[in-house]
N, C-alpha and C positions, 0 to 999 in steps of 0.2 A: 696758171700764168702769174709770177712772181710783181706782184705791183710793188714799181718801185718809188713811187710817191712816197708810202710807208717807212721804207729806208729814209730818204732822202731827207724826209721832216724826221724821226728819230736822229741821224746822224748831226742834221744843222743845227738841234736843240741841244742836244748835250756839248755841242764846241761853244754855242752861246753861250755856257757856266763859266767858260775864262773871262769873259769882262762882268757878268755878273755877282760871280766870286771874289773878281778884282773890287768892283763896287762897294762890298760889301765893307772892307775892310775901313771905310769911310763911312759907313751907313749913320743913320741917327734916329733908328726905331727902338733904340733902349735892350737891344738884345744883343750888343755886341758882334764878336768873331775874335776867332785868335787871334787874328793879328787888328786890331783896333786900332785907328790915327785920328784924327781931329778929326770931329760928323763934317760932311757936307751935305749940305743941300740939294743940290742939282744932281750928284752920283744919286744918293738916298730916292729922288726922282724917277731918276731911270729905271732905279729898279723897281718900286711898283707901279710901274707899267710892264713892264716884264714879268714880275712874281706872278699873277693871277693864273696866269697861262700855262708857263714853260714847263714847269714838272706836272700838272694835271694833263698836259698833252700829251705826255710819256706814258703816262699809266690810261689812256683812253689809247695810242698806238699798241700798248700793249696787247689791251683786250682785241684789239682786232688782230691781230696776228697770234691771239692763243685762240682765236674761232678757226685758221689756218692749220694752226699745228695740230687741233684734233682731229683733222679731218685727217689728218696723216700716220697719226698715234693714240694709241690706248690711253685710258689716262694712267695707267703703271707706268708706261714708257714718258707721258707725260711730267708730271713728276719726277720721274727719275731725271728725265732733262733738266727740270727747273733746279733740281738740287745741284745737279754738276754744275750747271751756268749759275746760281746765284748765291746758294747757301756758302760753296765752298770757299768761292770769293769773297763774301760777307765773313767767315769768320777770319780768313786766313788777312785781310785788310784790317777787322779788329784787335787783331793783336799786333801787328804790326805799322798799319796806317795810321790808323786813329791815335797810338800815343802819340806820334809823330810831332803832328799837329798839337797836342794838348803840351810835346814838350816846348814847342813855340811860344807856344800861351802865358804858360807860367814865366817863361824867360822873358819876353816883353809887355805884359803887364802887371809881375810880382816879382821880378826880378831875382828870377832860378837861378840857382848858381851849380846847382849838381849836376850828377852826369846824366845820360840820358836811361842810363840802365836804373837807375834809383827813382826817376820819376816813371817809368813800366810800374815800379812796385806801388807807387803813389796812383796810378792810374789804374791799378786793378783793387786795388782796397778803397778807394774813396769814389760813392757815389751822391752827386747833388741833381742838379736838372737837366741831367744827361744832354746837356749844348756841349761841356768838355771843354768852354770855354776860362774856366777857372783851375783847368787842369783833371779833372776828376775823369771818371771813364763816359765814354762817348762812342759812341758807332759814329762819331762825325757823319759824311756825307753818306755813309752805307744805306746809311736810313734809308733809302728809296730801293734799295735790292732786296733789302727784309721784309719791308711791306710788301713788294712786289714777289716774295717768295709765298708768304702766309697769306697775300690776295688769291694767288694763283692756285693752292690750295683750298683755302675758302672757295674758291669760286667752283670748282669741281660740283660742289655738293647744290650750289644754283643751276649745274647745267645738266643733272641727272633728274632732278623734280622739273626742270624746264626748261624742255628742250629746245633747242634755237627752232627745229622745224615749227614747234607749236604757234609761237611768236611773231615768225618769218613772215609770213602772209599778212597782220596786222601791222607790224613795225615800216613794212615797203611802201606803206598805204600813207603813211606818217607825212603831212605836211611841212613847208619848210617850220610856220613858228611851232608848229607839235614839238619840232624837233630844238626851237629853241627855246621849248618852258619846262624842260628838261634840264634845267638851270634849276628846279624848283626841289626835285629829291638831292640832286648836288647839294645845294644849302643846306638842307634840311641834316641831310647825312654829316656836314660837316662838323656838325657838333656831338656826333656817336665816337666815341676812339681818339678822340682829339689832344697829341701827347703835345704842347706846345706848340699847336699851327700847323703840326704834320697828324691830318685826319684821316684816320686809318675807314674809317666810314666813306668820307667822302671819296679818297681812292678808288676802294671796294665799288664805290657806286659810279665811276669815272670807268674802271674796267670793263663791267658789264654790261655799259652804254656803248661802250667799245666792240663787245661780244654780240652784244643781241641786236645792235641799230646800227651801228657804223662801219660793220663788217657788208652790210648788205651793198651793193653796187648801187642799186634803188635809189638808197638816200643821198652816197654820195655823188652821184649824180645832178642831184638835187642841188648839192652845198655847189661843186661845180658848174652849174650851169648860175644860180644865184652867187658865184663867187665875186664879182664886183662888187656888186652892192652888201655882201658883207663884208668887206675887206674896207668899203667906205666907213662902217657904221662901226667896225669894230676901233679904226684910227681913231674916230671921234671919241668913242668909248675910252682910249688910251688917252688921249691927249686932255678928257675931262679926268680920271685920274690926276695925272700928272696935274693940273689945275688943283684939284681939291687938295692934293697930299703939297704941292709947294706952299699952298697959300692958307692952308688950311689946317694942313696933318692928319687930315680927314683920311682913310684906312679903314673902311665897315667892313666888315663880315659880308654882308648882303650884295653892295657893289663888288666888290671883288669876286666874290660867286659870278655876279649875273655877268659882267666886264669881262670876266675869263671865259667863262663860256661861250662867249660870241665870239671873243676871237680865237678860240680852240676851233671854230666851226668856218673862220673866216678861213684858218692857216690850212683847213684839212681842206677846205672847198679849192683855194689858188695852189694847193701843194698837186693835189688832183689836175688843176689846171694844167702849170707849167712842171713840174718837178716828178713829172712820172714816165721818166725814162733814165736809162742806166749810162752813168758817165763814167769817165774813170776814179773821179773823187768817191760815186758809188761804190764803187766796186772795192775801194781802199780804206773810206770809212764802216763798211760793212763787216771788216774783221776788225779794225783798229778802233771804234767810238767806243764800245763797254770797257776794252782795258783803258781804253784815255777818263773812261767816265771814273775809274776804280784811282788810279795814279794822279789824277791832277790836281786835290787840291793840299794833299800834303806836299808836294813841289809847290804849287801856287804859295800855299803858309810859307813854306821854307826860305824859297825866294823871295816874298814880301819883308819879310824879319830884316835882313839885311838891305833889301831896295831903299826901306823907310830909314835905314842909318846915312843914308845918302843925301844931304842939305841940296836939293833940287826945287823944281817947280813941280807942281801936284801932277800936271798933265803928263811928265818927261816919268815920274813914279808911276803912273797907271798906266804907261805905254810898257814902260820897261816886267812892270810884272803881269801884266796879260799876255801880251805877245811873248816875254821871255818862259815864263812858264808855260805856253802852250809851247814851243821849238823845246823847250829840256822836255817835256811831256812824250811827246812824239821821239825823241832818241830815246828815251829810257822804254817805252813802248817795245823801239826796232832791237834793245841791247835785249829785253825779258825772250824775244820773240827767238832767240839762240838756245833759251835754257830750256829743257824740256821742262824739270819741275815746276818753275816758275809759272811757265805755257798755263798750267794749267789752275796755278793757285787765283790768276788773273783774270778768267773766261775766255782765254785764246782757244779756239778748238786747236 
């Protein structure tokens, strides 16, 4: 039986990256984005209350749903799926996405003047700290389908020495805090593989928390029937963020681990609750969120470049490039979903 809870929080997380992508472009954490405008505050806000969560949610729905797919597939066949849905989209976005974006970059804050086919060449001979935001080569946002390809691999080799059956009988057993001091190898891992904030560790170990605990019905059950009272504790959790980083700039390591984890557990316990039944937004986000996740933030870039030449108010800029780049998102989606080639360089089945 297809639970669609799983869909439903997959699908809602990845259309959250239009306002947090939008965000971003104002952020004031010292790390930039192609398209950079005056830091705000209050956007800068929002997002680390959002940051802890949103993408560690992704790689934790993942691993439960690669506990599904082997129950259905070899891992030859397994594999062979993850390279058609991630690898080929990863590179075929690399070379074409990612300059994208980087040629944005150079244009609005070094003031590019060439064409775009001269900065390709700039963007495959110059490497710096691979953000891409100074123009140099970048997997920009792929990042999450490559780690997600070499998790998925890695993780193979954790489920041949240890086997979910082995496990299964102890992990069902797992109380609600057991499950949430599992916050404690998340940390820990997060500083194994850690390329600039994206910890290839910590993923890995988000995954197979996904695989061996939260694939079980058992637990989440657990999170479900406890889902009030986490969903209480986890808003508290966002709202002390938000406190410490406006007033503070305060951003650890350790809070953000243990703040995300709670509310990874609150969102999978009330997704469980309410969001596990098949609508038709299901049913249309289920072939349409990975190519929306692949196309949108070099349209998001592309679209900001220009919004920002627009002497407006900040709110009327960040309506017009979140929601306008998710509507071009979504036709450029239904325009690919014609071409057979393309079908496929994008993860369309």
């Amino acid at each position: 039986m297809r639970k669609h809870y799983i869909d439903n929080l997959r699908n809602y997380t990845i259309i959250l990256l239009f306002p947090v992508h939008t965000f971003m472009i104002w952020n004031n954490f010292g790390s930039g984005f192609y398209i950079h405008a005056k830091e705000n505050l209050l956007l800068s806000t929002f997002i680390t209350m959002i940051n802890p969560w949103f993408m560690p949610l992704l790689f934790v729905l993942a691993g439960i749903s690669a506990k599904h797919s082997l129950e259905k597939r070899s891992d030859k066949e397994f594999i062979r799926q993850r390279a058609d849905k991630l690898l080929i989209p990863f590179i075929f976005g690399t070379i074409l996405s990612a300059p994208l974006q980087t040629f944005f970059a150079r244009k609005f804050s070094f003031g590019y003047k060439g064409s775009y086919f001269e900065n390709i060449k700039y963007f495959f001979t110059h490497l710096t700290d691979l953000s891409g935001y100074d123009g140099a080569f970048t997997p920009a946002h792929l990042w999450f389908i490559l780690f997600l390809f070499v998790i998925s691999a890695v993780s193979l080799i954790f489920f041949r020495f240890i086997p979910y059956e082995k496990v299964c009988e102890k992990t069902e057993k797992f109380p609600l805090y057991g499950i949430m001091l599992l916050f404690l190898p998340i940390y820990i891992m997060y500083h194994i593989g850690n390329f600039g904030g994206y910890s290839l560790g910590k993923y890995l170990t988000l995954f197979l928390i996904g695989y061996y605990f939260l694939s079980s019905d058992a637990l989440i059950d657990k999170l479900e029937k406890n889902s009030r009272i986490l969903a209480i504790f986890s808003v508290i959790l966002m709202a002390v963020s938000a406190a410490l980083y406006y007033n503070f700039s305060y951003y650890g390591d350790l809070w953000v681990n243990f703040s995300g984890w709670m509310t990874i557990l609150a969102v999978i316990g009330s997704g469980k609750k309410y969001l596990n039944k098949r609508t038709i937004f299901t049913d249309y986000l289920n072939h349409a969120s990975y190519p929306i996740y692949i196309l949108h933030q070099p349209i998001l870039v592309a679209l900001a470049y220009y919004v920002l030449k627009i002497e407006t108010f900040l709110s009327v800029q960040v309506l017009m490039i979140c929601f306008g780049s998710l509507v071009i998102t979504i036709l450029a989606y239904h325009i690919i979903k014609l071409i057979p080639l393309l079908r496929k360089l994008i993860g369309i089945k």
